[in-house]
C-alpha positions as a Markdown table, in Angstrom:
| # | Residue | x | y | z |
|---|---|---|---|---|
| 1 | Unk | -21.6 | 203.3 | 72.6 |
| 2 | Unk | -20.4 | 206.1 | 75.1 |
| 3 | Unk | -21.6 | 208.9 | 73.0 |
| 4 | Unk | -24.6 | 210.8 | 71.2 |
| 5 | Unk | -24.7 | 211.2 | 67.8 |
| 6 | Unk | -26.5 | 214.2 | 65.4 |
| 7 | Unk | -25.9 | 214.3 | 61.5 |
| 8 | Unk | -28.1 | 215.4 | 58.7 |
| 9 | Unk | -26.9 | 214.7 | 55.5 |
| 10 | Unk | -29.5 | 216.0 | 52.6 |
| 11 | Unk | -29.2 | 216.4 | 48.8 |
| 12 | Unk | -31.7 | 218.9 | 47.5 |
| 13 | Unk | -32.8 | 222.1 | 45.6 |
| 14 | Unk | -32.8 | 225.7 | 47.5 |
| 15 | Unk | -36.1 | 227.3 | 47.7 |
| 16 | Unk | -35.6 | 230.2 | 47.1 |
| 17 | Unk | -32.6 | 232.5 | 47.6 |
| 18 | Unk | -29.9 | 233.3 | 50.6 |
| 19 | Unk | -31.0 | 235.4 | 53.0 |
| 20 | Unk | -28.1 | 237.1 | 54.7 |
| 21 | Unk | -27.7 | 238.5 | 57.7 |
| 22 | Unk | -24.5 | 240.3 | 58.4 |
| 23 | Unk | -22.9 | 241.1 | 62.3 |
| 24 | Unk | -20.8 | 243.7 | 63.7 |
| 25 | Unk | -17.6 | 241.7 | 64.5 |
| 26 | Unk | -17.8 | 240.4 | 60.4 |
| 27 | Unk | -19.6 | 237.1 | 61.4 |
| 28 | Unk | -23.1 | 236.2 | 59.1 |
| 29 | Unk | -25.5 | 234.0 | 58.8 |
| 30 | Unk | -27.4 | 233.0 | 55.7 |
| 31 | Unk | -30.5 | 230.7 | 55.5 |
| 32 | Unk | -32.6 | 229.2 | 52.4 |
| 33 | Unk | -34.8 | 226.8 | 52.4 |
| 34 | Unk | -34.0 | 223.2 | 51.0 |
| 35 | Unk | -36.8 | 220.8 | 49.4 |
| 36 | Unk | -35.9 | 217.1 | 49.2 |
| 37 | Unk | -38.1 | 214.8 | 47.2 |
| 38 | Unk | -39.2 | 211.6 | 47.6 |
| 39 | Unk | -41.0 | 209.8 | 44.3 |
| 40 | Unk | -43.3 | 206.4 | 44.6 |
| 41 | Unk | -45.6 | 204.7 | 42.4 |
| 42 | Unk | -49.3 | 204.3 | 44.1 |
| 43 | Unk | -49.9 | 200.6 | 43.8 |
| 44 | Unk | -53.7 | 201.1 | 43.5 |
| 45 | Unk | -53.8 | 203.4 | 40.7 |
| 46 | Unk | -50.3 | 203.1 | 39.4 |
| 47 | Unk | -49.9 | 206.5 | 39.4 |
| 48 | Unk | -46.4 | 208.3 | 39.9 |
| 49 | Unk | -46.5 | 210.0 | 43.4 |
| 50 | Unk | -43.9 | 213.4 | 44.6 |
| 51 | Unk | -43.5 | 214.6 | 48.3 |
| 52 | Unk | -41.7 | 217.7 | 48.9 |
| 53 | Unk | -39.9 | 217.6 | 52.1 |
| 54 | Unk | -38.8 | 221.2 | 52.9 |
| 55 | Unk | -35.7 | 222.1 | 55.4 |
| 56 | Unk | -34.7 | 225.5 | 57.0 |
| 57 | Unk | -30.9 | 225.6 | 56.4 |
| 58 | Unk | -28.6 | 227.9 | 58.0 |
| 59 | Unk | -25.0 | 228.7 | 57.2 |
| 60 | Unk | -22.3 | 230.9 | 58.9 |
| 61 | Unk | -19.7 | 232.8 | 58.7 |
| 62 | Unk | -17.0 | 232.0 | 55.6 |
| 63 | Unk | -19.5 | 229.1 | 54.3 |
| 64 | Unk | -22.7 | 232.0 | 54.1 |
| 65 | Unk | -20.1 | 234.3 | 52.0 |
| 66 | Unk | -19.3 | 231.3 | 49.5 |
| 67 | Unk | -23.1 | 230.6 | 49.5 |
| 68 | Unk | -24.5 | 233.5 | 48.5 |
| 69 | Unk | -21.8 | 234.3 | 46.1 |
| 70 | Unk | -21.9 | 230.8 | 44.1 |
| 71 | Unk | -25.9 | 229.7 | 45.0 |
| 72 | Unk | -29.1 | 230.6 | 43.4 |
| 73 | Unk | -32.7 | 229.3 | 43.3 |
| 74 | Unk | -32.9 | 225.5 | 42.2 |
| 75 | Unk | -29.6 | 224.8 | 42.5 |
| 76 | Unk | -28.8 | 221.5 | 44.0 |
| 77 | Unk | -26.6 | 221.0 | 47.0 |
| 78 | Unk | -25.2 | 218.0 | 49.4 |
| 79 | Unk | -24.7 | 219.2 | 52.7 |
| 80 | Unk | -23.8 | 217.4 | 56.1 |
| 81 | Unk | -24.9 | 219.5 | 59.4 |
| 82 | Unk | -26.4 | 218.7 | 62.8 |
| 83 | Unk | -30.6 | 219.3 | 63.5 |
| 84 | Unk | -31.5 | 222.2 | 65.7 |
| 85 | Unk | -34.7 | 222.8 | 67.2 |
| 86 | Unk | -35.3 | 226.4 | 68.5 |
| 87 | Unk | -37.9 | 228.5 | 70.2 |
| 88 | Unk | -38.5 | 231.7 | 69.7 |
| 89 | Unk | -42.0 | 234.6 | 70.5 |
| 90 | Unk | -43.6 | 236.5 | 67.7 |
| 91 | Unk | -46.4 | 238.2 | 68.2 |
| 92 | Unk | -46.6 | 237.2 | 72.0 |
| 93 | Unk | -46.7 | 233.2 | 71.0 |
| 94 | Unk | -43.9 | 230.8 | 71.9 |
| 95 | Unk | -43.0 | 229.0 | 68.1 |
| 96 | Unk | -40.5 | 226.3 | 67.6 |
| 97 | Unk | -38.9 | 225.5 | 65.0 |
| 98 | Unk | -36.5 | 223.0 | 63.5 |
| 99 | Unk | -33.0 | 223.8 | 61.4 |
| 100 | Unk | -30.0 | 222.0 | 60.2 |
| 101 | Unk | -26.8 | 224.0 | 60.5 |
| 102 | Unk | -24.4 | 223.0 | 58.0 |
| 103 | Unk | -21.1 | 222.2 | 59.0 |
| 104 | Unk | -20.2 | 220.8 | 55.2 |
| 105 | Unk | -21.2 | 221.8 | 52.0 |
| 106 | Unk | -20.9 | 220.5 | 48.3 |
| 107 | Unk | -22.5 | 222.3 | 45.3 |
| 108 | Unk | -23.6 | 219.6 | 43.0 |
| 109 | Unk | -25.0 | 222.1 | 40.0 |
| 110 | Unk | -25.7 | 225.6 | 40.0 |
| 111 | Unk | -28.5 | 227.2 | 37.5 |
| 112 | Unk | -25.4 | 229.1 | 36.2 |
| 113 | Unk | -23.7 | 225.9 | 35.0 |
| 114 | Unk | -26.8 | 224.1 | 33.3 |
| 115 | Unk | -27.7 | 227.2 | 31.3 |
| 116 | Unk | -23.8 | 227.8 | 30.0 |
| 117 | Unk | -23.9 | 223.8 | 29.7 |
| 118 | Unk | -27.1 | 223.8 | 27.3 |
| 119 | Unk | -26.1 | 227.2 | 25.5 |
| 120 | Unk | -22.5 | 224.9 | 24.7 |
| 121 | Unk | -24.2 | 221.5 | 23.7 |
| 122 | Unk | -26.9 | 223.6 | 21.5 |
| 123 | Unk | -23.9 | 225.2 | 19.8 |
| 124 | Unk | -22.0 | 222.3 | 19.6 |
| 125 | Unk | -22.1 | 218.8 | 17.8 |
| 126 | Unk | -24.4 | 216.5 | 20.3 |
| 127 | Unk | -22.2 | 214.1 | 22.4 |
| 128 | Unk | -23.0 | 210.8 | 21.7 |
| 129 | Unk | -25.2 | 208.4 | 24.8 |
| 130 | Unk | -23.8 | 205.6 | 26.3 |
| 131 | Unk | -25.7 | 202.2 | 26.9 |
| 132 | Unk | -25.6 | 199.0 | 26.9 |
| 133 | Unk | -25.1 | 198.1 | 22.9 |
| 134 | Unk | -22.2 | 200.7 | 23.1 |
| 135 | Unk | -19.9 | 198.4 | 25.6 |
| 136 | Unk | -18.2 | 195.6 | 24.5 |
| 137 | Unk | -18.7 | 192.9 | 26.6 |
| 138 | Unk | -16.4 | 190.2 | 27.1 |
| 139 | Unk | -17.6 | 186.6 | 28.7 |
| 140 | Unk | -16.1 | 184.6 | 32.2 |
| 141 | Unk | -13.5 | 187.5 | 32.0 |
| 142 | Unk | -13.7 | 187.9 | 35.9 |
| 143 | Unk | -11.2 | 189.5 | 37.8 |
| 144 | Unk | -11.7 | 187.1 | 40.4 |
C-alpha cells in the first residue's frame, strides 16, 4: 500500500451544545462533545454493562453554521472525519489533546424531531408493529 490512511467514522449523541467560534474573514469553528456507547453483559453476574466513550468534535466553516442551526443536546449524528492530536499551554503546562475533524456529517435524529414525532403519534391512531406473525411467509420460494 503506497499510502497512509486516517478516518473516524462515529455514530453518537452530542454532549452538550455547539460551541461557536466565529473569525474575521467569516470562517468558524464549532465543537461539541460526542459520547459513543458500548453495551455488554458481565458473564459473572449477568448484569447489563454501559461505557461511555466521549469525543471532542470540531466542525468548520459552512458545516459549523448547519450545525448549530439544526443540532441540539442528545441528538444523534453519523459523522466521518480524520483524528487530530494537538498541544496546547494553559496555565504554564504543555496539554494534549485529541479531536476528530469532521469532514462529513449526517443527522440521524434531532430532539426536535422526536418530540413533534411523539406529540403526532399521541394525537394520532397508534401505527400498528411489524413482526414475524405479521409476514407472510412462503416456503423453497428462493430467488436463487
Amino acid at each position: 500500500m503506497a499510502g497512509t490512511i486516517n478516518k473516524v467514522i462515529l455514530i453518537g449523541h452530542l454532549g452538550d451544545e455547539i460551541k461557536m467560534y466565529r473569525f474575521d474573514e467569516g470562517n468558524a469553528v464549532g465543537r461539541f462533545p460526542l459520547a459513543t456507547n458500548e453495551t455488554y453483559t458481565n458473564r459473572q453476574t449477568g448484569e447489563r454493562v454501559t461505557n461511555t466513550d466521549w469525543h471532542n468534535i470540531v466542525v468548520r466553516n459552512k458545516l459549523a453554521e448547519i450545525c448549530e442551526k439544526y443540532l441540539s443536546k442528545g441528538d444523534k449524528v453519523y459523522l466521518e472525519g480524520r483524528i487530530k492530536n494537538r498541544q496546547y499551554e494553559f496555565e504554564g503546562q504543555k496539554r494534549y489533546t485529541t479531536e476528530i475533524h469532521v469532514q462529513e456529517m449526517t443527522f440521524l435524529s434531532t430532539k426536535k424531531e422526536l418530540n413533534s414525532s411523539n406529540d403526532n403519534m399521541q394525537a394520532s391512531t397508534p401505527t400498528p408493529s411489524i413482526n414475524n406473525q405479521n409476514v407472510p411467509t412462503q416456503e423453497d420460494d428462493l430467488p436463487f
